[in-house]
N, C-alpha and C positions, 0 to 999 in steps of 0.2 A: 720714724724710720721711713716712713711710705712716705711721706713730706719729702723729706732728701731725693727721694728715686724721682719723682715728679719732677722738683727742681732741676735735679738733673738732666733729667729728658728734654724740659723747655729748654734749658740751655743750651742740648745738643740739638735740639731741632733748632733753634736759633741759630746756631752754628753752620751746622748744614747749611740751611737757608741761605745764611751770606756764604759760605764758597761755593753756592750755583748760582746768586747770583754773579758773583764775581768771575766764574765760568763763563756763564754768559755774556758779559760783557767782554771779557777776552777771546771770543769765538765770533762776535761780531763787527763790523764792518764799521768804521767812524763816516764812511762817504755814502753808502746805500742805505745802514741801519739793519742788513741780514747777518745771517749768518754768513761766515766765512767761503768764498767760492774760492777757488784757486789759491788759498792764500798769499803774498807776499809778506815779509817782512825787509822792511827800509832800513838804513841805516841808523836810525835814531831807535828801534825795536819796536814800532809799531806795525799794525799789522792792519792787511788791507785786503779786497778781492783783488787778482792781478788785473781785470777791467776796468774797477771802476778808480785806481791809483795811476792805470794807463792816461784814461780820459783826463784825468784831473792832472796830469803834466803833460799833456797835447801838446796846447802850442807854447812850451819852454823850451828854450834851447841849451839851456846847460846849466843852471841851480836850479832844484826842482825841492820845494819847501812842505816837509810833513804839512797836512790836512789839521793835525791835530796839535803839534807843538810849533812848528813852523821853523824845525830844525833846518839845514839845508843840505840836500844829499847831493851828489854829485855821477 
């Protein structure tokens, strides 16, 4: 019985573990590698600081291509 709880608990810690890390990675930034500053979210559902998704369609003038999938927003 005490086997089982234990098993358990690795498991749940396992668990845990992957949804913060996977937290994590939806809280930060695919262009700086921080955490999320002003967030935006694009057209395609990724998610970015609104500075550094600025900088990174500067000099575009009218298809502007997710960082990460290379979807095109308009």
């Amino acid at each position: 019985m005490a086997e089982t709880s234990l098993l358990e608990a690795g498991a749940s810690a396992a668990s845990t573990a992957a949804a913060l890390e996977n937290l994590q990675v939806e809280a930060s930034c695919s262009v700086c590698l921080e955490y999320l500053k002003e967030p935006v979210i694009i057209e395609c559902g990724h998610n970015f600081c609104k500075a550094c998704i600025t900088r990174w369609w500067e000099d575009l003038e009218r298809d502007f291509p997710c960082p990460v999938c290379r979807k095109t927003s308009r």
